[in-house]
C-alpha positions in Angstrom: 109.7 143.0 120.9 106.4 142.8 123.3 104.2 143.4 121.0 105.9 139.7 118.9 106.1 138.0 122.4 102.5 138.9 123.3 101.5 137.0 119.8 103.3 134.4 120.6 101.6 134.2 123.7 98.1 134.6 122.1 99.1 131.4 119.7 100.5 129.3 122.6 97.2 130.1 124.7 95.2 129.3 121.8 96.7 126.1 120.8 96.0 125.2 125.0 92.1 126.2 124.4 92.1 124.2 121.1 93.5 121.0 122.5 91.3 121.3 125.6 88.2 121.7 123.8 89.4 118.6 121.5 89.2 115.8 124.8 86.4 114.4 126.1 84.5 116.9 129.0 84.7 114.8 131.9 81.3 116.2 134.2 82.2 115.2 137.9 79.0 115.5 140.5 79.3 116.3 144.4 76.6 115.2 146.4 76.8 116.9 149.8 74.9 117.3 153.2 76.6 118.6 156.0 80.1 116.9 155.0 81.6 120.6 155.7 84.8 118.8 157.4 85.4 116.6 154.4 84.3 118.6 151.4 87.3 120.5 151.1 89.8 117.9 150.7 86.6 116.5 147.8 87.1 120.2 146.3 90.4 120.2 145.9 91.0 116.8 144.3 88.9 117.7 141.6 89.8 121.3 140.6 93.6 120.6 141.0 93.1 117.5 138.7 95.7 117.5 135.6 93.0 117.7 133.5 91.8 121.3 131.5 88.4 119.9 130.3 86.2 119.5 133.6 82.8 120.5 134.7 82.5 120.4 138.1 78.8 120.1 139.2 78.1 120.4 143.3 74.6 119.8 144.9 74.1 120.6 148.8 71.3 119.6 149.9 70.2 122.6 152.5 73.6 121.7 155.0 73.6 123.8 157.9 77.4 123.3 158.6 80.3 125.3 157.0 79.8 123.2 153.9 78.7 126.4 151.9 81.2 128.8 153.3 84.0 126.3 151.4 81.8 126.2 149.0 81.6 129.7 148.0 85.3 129.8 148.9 86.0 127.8 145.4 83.2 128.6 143.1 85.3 130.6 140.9 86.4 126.9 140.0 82.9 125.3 140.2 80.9 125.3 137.2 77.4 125.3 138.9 76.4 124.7 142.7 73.1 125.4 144.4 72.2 124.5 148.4 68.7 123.6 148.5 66.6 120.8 150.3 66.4 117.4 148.4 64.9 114.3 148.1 68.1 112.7 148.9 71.7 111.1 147.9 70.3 110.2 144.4 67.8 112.9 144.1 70.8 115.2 144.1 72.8 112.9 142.0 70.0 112.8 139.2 69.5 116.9 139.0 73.2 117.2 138.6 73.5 114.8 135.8 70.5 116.8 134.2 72.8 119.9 134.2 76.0 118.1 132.8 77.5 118.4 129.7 80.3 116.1 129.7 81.1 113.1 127.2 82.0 111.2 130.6 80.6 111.2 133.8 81.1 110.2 137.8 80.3 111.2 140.4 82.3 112.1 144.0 80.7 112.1 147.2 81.6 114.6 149.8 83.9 112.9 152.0 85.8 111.3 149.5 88.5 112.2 147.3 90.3 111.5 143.9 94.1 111.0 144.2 96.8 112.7 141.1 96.3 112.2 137.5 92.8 110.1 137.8 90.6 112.3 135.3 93.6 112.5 133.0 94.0 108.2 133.1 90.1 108.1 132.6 90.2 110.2 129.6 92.8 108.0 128.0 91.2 105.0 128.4 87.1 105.3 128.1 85.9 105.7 124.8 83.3 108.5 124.5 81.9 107.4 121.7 81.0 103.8 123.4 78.7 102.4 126.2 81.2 102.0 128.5 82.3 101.6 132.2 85.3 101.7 133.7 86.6 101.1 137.3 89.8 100.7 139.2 90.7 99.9 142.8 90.1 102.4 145.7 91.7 102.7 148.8 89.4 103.3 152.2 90.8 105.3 154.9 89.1 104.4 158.1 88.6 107.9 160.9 89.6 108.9 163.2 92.8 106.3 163.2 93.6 106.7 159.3 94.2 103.4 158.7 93.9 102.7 155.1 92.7 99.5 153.1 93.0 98.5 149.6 90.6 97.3 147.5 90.6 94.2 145.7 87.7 94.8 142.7 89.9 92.6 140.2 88.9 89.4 142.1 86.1 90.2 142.6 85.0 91.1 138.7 86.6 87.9 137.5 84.7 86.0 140.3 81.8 87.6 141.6 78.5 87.8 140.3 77.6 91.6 140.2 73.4 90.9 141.2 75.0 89.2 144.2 77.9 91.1 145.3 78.2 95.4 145.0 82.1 95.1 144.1 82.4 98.1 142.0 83.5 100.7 144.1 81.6 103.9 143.3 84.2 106.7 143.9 86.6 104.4 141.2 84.0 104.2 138.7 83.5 106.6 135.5 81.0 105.8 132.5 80.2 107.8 128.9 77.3 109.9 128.8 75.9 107.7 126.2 75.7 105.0 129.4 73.7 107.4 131.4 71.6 107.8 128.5 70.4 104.1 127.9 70.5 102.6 131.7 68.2 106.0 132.7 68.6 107.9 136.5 69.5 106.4 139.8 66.3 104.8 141.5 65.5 107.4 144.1 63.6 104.8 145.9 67.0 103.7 147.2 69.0 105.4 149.6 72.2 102.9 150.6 72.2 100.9 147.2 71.2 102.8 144.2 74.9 102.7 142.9 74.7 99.1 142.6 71.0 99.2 141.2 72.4 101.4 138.4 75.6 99.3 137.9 73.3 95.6 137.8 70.9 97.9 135.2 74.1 98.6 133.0 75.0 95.0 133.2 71.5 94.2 131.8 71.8 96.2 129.1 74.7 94.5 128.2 76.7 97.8 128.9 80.7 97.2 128.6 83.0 96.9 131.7 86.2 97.6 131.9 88.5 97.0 134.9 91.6 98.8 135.1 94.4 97.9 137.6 95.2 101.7 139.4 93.9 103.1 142.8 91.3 106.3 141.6 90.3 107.7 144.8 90.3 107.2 148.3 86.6 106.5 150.2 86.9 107.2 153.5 84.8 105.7 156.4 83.5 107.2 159.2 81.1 107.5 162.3 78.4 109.3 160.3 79.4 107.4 157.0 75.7 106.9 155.5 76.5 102.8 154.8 78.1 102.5 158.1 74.7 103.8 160.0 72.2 102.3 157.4 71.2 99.7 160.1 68.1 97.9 158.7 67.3 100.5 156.4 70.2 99.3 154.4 69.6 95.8 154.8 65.9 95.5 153.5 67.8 97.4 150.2 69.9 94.8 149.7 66.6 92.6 150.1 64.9 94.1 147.8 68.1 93.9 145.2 68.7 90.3 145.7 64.8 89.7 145.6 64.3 91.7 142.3 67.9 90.3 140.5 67.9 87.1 142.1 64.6 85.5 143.5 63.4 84.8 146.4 65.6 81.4 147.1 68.6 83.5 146.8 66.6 86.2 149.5 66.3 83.5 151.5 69.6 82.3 152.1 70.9 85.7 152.0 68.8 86.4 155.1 69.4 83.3 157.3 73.4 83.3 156.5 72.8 87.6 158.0 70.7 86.7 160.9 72.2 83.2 161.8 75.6 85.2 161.5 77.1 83.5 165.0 76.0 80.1 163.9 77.8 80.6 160.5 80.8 81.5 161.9 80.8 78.7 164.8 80.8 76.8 161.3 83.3 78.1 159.8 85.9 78.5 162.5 86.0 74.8 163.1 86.4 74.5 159.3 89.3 76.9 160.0 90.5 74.9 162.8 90.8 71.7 161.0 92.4 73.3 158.0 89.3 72.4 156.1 88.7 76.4 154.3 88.2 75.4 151.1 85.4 73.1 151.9 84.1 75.4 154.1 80.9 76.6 152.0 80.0 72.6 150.9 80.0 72.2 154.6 77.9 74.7 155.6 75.4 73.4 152.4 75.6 69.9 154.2 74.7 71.4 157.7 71.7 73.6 156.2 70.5 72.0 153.7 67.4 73.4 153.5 68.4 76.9 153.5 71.4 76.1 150.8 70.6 73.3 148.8 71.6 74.2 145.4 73.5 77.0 145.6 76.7 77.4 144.4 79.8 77.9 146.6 80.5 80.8 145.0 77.2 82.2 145.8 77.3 81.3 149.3 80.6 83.0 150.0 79.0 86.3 148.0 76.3 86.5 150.4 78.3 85.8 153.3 80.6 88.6 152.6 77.5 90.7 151.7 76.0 90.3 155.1 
């Protein structure tokens, strides 16, 4: 009778290996630098995905925290990890994409986290065989107070103009190997905006992409969040992005609507006040006319939003 149940089990366990090895290998890349009170919770929502076909890629870059002690602590479930100095965020990024295998690819910084069933979804609906991108909605949990926000990327991709407004939300964001392939690496020159840079270079070679209306992953925000303290590192990125996908006229208003920021919104709360909103960027056109002259509304409100 065992010896009948133990082939049985041998079939069943085989058919499970067969049917893993026939969907798409999704390859899932952790940054991480000293993130050793958040990288857990990162861990965990990847190995305890419902998913049987991952490879789970994690790059420290030399942290001096408990980051490697949780590390270790799961590396029976971690396909490769190394903790050595790098050249930063996309350095890191770039020499674990080198390593992967998978037909589909992300990647998962070390404070954030994927929520139930999100590697399965992807699977289902990206094509492996395709250029392809898809990306959903993700929530952002603000610390300490854990107040949550959701995301609204649907409006934005029927609205927005992607060289003017970064409203793919990277954690929420998967692509097919063959993607990685013909855009190329993350621009290492970058250090706050190379996710967009990559997404804008997919765009422009007329890469495929494909919203989908379910919350992947949660990003959370914090004091040492690297966007949060960019400062004016960050901001002569986003120069430099508007400047190289958008000219210098675009630049231009870009930076007077960032630095003239009070005046803007003097503006636009008397707009408010009078009930006048949807006027609101014609008006600020007819009171700066020769910062905005010619620019779309829709433009204007991108680069007000992205200042």
């Amino acid at each position: 009778m065992n010896y009948f149940i133990g082939i049985f089990l041998d079939k069943v366990l085989n058919l499970a290996d067969f049917y893993a090895m026939n969907l798409p290998k999704i390859s899932i890349i952790t940054p991480s630098y000293n993130q050793g009170q958040y990288i857990e919770e990162t861990i965990l929502s990847v190995i305890n995905q419902d998913y049987p076909n991952i490879e789970y890629i994690v790059m420290d870059g030399g942290s001096n925290d408990q980051t490697v002690e949780i590390i270790k602590k799961y590396e029976s479930k971690i396909t490769y990890w190394v903790s050595e100095k790098d050249k930063g965020q996309a350095d890191a990024i770039n020499k674990g994409f080198a390593r992967a295998t998978g037909d589909i690819l992300c990647w998962l910084n070390s404070d954030d986290y994927f929520f139930e069933g999100t590697l399965k979804f992807v699977a289902e609906k990206l094509n492996a065989n395709k250029k392809e991108i898809l990306f959903g909605e993700v929530d952002h949990i603000y610390e300490p107070q854990k107040t949550i926000k959701h995301s609204n990327a649907k409006n934005k991709f029927d609205n927005y103009n992607l060289e003017l407004y970064d409203y793919i939300i990277q954690p929420g964001s998967f692509w097919t190997k063959k993607v990685w392939e013909e855009v190329g690496t993350l621009d290492q020159d970058f250090h706050f905006v190379f996710d967009w840079d990559w997404f804008v270079r997919a765009k422009n070679k007329h890469v495929k992409f494909n919203y989908c209306n379910r919350v992947m992953a949660m990003y959370r925000v914090h004091d040492s969040h690297k966007t949060s303290t960019g400062g004016d590192k960050r901001n002569l990125e986003i120069e430099k992005m508007l400047l190289k996908y958008s000219g210098q006229k675009i630049l231009d208003a870009y930076v007077f609507m960032r630095d003239e920021k009070e005046k803007i919104n003097s503006v636009l709360k008397k707009v408010g006040k009078y009930k006048l909103t949807r006027f609101d960027m014609k008006l600020l056109r007819i009171i700066f006319p020769s910062k905005f002259l010619g620019i779309a509304d829709i433009q204007l409100r991108q680069l007000y939003e992205l200042g």
